[in-house]
N, C-alpha and C positions, 0 to 999 in steps of 0.2 A: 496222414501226418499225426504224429502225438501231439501230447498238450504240455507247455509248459507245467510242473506241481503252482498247485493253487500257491504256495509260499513263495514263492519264486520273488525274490528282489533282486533290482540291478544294483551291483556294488557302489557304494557311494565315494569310497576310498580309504575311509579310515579302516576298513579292515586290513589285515593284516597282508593278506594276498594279493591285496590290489594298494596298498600304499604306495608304490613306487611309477604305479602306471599312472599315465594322464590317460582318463575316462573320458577326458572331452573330445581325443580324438579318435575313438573307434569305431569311427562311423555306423551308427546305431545297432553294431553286434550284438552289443546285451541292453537294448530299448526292447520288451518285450511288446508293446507297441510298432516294433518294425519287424515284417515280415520278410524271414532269408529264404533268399531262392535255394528248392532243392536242386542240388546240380552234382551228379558223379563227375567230378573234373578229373580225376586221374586215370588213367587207361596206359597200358605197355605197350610200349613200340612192338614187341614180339615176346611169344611167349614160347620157351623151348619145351621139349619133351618133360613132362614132371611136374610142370608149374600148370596149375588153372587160374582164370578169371572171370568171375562171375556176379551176379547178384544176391543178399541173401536179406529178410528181414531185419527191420533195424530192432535193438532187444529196448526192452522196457526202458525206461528214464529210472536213472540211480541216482537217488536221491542226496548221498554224498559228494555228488561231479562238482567239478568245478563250474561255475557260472556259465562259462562259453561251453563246456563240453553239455552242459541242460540243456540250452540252443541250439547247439546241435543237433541233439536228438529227437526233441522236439521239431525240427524241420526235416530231416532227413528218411524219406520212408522206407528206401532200400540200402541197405549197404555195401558197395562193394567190398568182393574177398579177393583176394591173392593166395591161394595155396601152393606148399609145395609137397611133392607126397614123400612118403615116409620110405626111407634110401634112398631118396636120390639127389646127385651131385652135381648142382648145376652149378659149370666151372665160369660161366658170361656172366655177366649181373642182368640182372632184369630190371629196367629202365622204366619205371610210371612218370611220365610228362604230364606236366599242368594246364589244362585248358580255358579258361575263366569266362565267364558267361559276358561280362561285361563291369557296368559300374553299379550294377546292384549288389548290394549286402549278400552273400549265399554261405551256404553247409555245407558241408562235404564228409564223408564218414569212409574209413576202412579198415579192414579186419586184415592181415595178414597172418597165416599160421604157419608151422612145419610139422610136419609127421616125424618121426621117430627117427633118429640119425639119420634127418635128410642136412644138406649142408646149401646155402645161396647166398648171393649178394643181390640186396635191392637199393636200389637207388632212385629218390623221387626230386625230381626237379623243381624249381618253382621257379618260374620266369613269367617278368607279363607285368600287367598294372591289376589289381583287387581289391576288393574289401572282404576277407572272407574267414570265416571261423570253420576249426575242422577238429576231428578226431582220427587220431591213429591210434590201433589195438592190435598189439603182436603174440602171437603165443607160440610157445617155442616146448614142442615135446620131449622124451627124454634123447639126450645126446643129442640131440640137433644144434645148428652153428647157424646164425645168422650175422651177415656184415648188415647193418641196416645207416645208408647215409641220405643224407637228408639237406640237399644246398637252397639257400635264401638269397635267390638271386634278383630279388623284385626290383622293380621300377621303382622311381621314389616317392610315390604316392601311398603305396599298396598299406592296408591294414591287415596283419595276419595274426590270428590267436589261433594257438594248436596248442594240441597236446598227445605227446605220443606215450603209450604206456603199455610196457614190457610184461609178461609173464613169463619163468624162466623155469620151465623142469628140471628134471634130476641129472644132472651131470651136463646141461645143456651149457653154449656158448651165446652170447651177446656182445656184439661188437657195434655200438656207434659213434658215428661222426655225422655231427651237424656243424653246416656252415653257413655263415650269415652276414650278407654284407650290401643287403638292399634292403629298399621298404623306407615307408618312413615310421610305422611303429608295426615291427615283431615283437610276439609275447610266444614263447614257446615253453612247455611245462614236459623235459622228461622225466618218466617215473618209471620202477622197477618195484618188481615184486617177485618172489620165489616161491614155486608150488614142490620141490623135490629136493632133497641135499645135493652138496655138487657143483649148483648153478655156478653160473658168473658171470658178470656183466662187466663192462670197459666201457666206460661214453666218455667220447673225445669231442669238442668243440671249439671251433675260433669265430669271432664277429668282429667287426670294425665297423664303428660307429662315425659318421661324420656329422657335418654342421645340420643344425634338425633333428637327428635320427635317435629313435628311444627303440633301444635292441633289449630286449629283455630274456633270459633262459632264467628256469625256476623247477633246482633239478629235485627229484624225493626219490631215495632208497630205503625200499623195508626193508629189511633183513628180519623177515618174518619165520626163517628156516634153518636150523643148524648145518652147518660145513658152508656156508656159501661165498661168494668171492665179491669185494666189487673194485673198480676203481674208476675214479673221477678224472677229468683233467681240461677244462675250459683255458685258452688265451684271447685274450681281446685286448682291439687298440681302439684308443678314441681318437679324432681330430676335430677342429672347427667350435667355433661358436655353438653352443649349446649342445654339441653331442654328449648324448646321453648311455649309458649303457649300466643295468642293474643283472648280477651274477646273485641267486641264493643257492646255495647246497647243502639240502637236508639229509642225516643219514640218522635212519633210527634201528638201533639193535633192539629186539624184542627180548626177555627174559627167556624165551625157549630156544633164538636163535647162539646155542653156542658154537664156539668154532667159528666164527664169522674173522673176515680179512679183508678189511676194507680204510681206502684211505683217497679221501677229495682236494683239487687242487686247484686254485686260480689266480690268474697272473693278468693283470695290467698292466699295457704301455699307453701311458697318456701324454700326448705328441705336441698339444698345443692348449694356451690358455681359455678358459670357455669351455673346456670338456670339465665331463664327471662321469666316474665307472663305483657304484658301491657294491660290493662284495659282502657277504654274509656267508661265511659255511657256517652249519652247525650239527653235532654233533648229540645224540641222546643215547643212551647206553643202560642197558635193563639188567646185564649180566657179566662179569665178570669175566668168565668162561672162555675169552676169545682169541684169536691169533694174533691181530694189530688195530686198532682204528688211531685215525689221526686225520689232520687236515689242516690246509694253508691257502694260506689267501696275502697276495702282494699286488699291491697300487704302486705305480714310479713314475717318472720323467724316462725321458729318452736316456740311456747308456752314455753319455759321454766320452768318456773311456774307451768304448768299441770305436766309437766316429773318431777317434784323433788315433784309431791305431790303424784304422783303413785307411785315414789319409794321408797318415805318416811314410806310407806306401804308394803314396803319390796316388790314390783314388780321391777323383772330385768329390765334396759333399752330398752335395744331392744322389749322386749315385752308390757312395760311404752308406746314408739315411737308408735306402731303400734296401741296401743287403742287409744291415740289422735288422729291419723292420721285417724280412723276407725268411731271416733264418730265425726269426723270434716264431714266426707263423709254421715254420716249414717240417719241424717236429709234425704239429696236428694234421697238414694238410696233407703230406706225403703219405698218410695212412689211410689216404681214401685208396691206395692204390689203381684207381684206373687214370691215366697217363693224362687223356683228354680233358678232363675232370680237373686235374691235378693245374693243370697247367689253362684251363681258363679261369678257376677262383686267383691263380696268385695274377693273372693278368688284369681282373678288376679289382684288386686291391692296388694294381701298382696304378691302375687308373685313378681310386679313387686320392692314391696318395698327390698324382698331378695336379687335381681339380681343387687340394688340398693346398699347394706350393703358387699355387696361383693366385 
């Protein structure tokens, strides 16, 4: 086991990155005083020709990580890795399920790579009850394609901080989608980075927040690389009493990335009084030099206008509510493309929309 750096404090909240969380309840994740269980919780159902999984050591503590990713590292002594090797095209997604030790605090770490114009879908599940802080670290060679999707499907107890972070070679692809619609407080941090001209990255995500629930995503794009590509695109719905849900999106052009083509975007449906969703894009720009950057950010009430033109068509309300609600989400989620997938997130959204009307 590493050691936490002697400097190590747990956020108290006024800093900038943790302002929007309640610290009170993450069940002693960043108490350096509480000891997190090391636990490899992920493991693939099956793994095809092309793909390994393994162990490998965990790398030194970076002294820049974010709070929870220190913790991590410091508890977790092996890593595991998911490879997939360099040409090869694996057309099934490969499946890492969540296994959870129980109701202690634990770590969790994984390295996912691709070799050189290999192409895959992975998909990591998260179901169950937790308290558990983790890191995800992708790196993606030249020309290689990653779908990388990632569902939050927790119980309503679960505490999850993660953070998943991209490195994108030269000509390489990046495709994700995160979905999130359990937990009682998720804090998820995507971030990208580019090591080759070329790259690109696409992160799609939807959350729906209900009564209790603090959804948090807190996305950072470098464009540390000239030609690279990105785009953003988050929706989320709040409902209920105190639902909470906080969106930031950072995109920083660096002076040497010119030719960069990037533009962020997020969208709020807030369905009931007692919610709050705050949005932050922001935008930092070093060079002039580039193809587009921009960004948008929209908070609303429900469509009105949609619901009296479904009903106008003789559809009952309640039933009106839930196709807007369905085709507001159905952009993000149909892009998971696996059927099964597709079609159990929008069945616990339309659950959570009953538990909502009741």
């Amino acid at each position: 086991m590493s050691s936490l750096p002697t400097n190590y404090l747990a956020p108290s909240g006024r800093e900038e990155a943790w302002r929007f969380t309640p610290l009170n309840r993450l069940g002693g994740l960043l108490d350096s005083s509480v000891t997190l269980l090391d636990h490899a919780s992920l493991a693939p159902l099956q793994l095809p020709a092309g793909a390994t999984f393994g162990k490998i050591a965990t790398a030194p503590l970076a002294q820049n990580s974010d709070e929870a990713t220190l913790r991590v590292r410091s508890a977790v002594l092996q890593t595991s890795a998911l490879a997939i090797a360099a040409n090869a095209e694996i057309s099934e997604p490969i499946v890492l399920q969540r296994s959870v030790a129980g109701s202690a605090p634990e770590a969790s770490r994984l390295l996912i790579s691709l070799g050189a114009n290999a192409r895959a879908t992975v998909l990591i599940e998260n179901i169950g009850s937790a308290v558990i802080a983790e890191e995800i670290e992708i790196s993606l060679a030249t020309g290689s394609y990653l779908h990388f999707i990632s569902t939050q499907e927790w119980e309503s107890k679960t505490v999850h901080l993660g953070s998943h972070h991209v490195i994108i070679g030269k000509d390489a692809q990046f495709i994700s989608t995160v979905i999130t619609v359990g937990g009682s407080l998720v804090r998820l941090l995507p971030t990208v980075e580019y090591s080759g001209p070329g790259g690109s990255a696409d992160l799609s995500g939807v959350y729906f927040s209900t009564s209790g629930q603090h959804l948090e995503h807190r996305m950072h794009v470098d464009h540390n690389i000239p030609n690279c590509k990105s785009r953003v695109n988050y929706k989320g719905a709040l409902a209920g009493e105190s639902a909470r849900s906080v969106w930031i999106g950072d995109v920083f052009i660096r002076a040497a990335a010119e030719g960069t083509d990037t533009y962020e975007l997020n969208r709020n449906l807030v369905l009931t009084d007692g919610a709050r969703a705050d949005s932050v894009p922001n935008l930092e720009i070093e060079t002039g030099e580039i193809v587009g950057a921009g960004h948008a950010s929209t908070t609303g009430r429900f469509d009105d206008e949609q619901l009296f033109y479904l009903q106008s068509r003789g559809i009952p309300e309640e039933i009106a509510r839930r196709l807007v609600i369905r085709g507001f989400f159905a952009e993000i989620v149909s892009g998971v493309k696996i059927e099964s997938v597709e079609e159990r997130i929008m069945a616990r959204i339309d659950a959570e929309l009953d538990a909502v009307a009741k």
